[in-house]
Backbone as JSON, one array per atom type, in Angstrom:
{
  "sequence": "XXXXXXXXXXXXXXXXXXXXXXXXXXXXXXXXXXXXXXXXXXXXXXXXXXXXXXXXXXXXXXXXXXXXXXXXXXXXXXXXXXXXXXXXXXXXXXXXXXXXXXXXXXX",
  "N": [[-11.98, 29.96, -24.01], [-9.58, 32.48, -23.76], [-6.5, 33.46, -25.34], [-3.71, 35.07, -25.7], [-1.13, 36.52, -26.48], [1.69, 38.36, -25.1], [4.35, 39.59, -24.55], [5.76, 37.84, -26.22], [5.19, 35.87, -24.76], [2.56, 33.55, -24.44], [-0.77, 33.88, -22.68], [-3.42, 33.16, -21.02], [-6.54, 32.93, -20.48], [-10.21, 32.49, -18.93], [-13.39, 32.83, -20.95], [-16.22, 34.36, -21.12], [-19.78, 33.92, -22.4], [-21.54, 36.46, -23.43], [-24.34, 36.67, -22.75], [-24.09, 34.88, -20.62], [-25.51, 33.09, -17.77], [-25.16, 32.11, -15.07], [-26.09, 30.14, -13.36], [-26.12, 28.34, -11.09], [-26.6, 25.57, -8.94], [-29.01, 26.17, -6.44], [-28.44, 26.11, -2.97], [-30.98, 24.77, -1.33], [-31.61, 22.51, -2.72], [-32.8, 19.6, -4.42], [-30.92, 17.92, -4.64], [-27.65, 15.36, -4.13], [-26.25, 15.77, -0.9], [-23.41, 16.14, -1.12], [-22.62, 17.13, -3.9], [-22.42, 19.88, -3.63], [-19.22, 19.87, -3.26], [-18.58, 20.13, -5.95], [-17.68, 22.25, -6.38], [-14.85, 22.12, -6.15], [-13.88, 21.12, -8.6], [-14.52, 23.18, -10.44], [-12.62, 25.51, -9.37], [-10.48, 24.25, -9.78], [-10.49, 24.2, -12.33], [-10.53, 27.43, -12.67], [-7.67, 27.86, -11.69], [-6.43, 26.06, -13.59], [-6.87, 26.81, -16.18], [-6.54, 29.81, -16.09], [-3.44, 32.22, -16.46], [-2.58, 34.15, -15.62], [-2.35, 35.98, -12.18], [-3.91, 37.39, -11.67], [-5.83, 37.85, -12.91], [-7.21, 34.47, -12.24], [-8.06, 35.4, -9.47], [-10.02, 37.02, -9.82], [-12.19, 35.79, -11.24], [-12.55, 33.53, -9.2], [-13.41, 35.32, -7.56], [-15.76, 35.84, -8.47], [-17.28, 33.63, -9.14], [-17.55, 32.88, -6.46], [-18.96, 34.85, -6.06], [-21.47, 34.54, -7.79], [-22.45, 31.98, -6.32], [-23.08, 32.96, -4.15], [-25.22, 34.77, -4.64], [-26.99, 32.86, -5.55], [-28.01, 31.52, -3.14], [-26.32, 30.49, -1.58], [-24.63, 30.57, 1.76], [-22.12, 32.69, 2.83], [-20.1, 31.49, 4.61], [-20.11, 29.25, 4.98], [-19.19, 28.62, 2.22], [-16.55, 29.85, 2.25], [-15.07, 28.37, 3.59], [-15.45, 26.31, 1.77], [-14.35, 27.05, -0.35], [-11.35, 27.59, 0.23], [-10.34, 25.35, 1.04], [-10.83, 23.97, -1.3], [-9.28, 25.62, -2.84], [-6.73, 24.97, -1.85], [-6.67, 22.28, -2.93], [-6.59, 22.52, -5.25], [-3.77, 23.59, -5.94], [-2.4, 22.1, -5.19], [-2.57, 19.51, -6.69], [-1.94, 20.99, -9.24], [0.77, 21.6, -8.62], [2.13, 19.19, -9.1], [4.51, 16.85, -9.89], [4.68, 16.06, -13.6], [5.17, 13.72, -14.39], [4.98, 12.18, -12.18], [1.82, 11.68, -11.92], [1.97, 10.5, -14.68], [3.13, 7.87, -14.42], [1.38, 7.27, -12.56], [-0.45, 6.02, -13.93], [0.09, 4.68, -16.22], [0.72, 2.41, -14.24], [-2.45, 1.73, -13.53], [-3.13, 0.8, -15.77]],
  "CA": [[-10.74, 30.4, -23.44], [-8.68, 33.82, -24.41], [-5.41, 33.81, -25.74], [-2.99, 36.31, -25.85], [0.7, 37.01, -26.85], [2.43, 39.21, -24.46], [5.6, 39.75, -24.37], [6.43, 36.49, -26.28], [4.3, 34.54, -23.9], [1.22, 32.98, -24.08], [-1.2, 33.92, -21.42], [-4.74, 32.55, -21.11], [-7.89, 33.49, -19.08], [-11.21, 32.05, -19.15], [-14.33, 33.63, -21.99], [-17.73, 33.72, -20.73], [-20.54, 34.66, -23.11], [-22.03, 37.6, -22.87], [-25.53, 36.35, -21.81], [-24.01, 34.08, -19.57], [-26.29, 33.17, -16.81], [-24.41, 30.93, -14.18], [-27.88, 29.16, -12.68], [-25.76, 27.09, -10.45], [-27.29, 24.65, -8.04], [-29.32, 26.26, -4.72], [-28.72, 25.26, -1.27], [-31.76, 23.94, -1.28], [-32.46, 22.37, -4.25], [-33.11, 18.42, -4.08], [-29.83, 17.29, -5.11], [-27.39, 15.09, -2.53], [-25.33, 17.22, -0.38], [-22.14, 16.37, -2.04], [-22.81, 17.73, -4.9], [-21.3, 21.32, -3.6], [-18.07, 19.81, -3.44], [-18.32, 20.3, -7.32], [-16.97, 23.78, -6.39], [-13.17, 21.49, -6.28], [-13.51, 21.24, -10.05], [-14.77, 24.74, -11.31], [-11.97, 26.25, -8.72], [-9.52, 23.78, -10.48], [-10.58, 24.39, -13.88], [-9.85, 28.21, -12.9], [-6.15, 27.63, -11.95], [-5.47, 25.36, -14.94], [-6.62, 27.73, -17.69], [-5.68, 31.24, -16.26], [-2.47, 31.78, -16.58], [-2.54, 35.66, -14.26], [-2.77, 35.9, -11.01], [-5.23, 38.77, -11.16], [-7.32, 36.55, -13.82], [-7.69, 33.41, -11.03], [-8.68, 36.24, -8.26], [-11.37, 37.68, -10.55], [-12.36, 34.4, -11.4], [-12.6, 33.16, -8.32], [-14.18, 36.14, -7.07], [-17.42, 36.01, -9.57], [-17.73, 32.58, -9.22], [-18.14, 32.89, -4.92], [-20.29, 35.7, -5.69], [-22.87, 33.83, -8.33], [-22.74, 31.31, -5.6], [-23.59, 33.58, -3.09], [-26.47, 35.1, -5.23], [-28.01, 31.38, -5.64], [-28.49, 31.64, -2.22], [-25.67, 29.91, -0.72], [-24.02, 30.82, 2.98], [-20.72, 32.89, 2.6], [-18.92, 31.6, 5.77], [-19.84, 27.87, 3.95], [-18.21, 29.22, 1.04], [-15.45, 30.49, 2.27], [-14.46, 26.78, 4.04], [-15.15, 25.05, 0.67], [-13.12, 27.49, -1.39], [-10.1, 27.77, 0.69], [-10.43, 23.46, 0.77], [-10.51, 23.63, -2.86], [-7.6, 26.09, -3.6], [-5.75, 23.95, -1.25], [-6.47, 20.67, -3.42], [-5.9, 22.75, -7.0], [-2.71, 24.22, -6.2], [-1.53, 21.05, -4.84], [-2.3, 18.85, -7.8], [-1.31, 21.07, -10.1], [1.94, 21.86, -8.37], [2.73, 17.58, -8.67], [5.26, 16.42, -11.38], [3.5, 15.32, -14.69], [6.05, 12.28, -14.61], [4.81, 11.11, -11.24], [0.73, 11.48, -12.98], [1.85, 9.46, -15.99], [3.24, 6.55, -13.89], [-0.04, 6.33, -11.59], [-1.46, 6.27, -15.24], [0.82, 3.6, -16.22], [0.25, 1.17, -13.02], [-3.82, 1.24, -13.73], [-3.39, 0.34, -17.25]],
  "C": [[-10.19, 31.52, -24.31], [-7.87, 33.67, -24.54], [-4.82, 34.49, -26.19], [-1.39, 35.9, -25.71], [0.9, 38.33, -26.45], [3.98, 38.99, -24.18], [6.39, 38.58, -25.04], [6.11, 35.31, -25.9], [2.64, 34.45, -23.94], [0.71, 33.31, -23.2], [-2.68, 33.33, -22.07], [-5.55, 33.09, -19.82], [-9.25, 33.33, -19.47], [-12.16, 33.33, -20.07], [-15.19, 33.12, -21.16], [-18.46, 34.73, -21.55], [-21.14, 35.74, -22.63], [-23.76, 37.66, -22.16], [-25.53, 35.15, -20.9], [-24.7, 34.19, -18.34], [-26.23, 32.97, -15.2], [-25.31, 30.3, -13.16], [-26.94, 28.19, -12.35], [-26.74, 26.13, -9.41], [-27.78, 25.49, -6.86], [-29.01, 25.56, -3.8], [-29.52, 24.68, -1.35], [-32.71, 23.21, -2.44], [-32.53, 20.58, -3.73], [-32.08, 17.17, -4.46], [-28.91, 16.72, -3.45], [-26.24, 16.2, -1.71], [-23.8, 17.19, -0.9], [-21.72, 16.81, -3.1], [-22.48, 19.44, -5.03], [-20.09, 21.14, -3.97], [-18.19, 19.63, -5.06], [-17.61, 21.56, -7.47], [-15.34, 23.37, -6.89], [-12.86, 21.43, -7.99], [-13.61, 22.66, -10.44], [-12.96, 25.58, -10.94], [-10.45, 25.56, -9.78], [-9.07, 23.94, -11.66], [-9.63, 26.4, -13.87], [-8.39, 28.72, -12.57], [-5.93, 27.29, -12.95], [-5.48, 26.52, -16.3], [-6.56, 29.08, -17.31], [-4.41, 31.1, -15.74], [-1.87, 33.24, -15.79], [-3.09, 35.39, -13.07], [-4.35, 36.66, -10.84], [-5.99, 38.13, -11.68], [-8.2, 35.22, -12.48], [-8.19, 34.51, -9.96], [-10.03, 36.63, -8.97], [-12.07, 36.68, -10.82], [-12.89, 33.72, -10.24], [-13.78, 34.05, -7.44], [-15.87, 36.5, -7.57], [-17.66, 34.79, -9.49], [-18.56, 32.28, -7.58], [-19.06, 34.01, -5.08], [-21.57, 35.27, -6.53], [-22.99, 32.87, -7.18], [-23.28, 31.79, -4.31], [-25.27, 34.26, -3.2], [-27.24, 34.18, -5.13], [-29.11, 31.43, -4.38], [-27.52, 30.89, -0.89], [-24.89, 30.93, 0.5], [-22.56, 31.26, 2.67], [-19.87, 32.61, 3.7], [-18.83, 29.85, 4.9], [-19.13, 28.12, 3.11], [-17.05, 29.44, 0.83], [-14.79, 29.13, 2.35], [-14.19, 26.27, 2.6], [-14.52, 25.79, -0.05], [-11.55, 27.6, -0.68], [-9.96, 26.56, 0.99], [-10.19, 23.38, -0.53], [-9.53, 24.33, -3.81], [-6.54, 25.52, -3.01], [-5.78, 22.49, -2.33], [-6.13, 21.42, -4.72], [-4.68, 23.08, -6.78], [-1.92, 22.98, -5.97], [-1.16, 20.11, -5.75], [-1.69, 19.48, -9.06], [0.27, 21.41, -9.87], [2.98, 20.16, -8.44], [3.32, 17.85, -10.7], [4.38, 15.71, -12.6], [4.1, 13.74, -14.81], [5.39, 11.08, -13.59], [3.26, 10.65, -11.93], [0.82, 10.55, -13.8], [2.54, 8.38, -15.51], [2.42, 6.21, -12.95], [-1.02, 5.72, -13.49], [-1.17, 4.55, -15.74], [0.59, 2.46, -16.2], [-1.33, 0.45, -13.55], [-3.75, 0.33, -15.16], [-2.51, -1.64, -17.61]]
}
């Protein structure tokens, strides 16, 4: 992760090495088919730690295009990312108070 002091404020925005490869999973690889919806975390991960809009778009935007390279379907793609910025924005838009009393209950 990057951190930066602007203006007084903290900002953050994901590091990726420089021989980063991103060998995600093929369409057709031998794994079960739910195993796309792993996109709901990555997409989540890049809300929580950028902290710019333009960062999460770029972000977002290199991640549907290694996934597109793999070999995956961009109209599929599109469905499961606009499903999965619907479930990140939602959880992270929830009170941390209500979180730490489901937390609570289990325990």
């Amino acid at each position: 992760m990057i951190v930066e002091v602007v203006n007084g404020r903290l900002e953050t925005a994901l590091y990726h090495k420089p021989l980063v490869l991103h060998l995600y999973l093929p369409p057709h690889s031998c794994h079960a088919p739910g195993v796309v919806y792993g996109v709901c975390g990555m997409v989540l991960r890049i809300y929580s730690l950028c902290s710019r809009a333009k960062d999460i778009d770029d972000e977002l935007l290199s991640f549907f295009g290694c996934l597109a390279d793999r070999g995956h379907q961009s109209i599929d793609l599109v469905l499961l990312f606009s499903k999965a910025m619907s479930i990140a924005t939602k959880y992270l838009s929830q009170d941390p108070a209500v979180e730490q009393s489901k937390l609570i209950k289990v325990f």
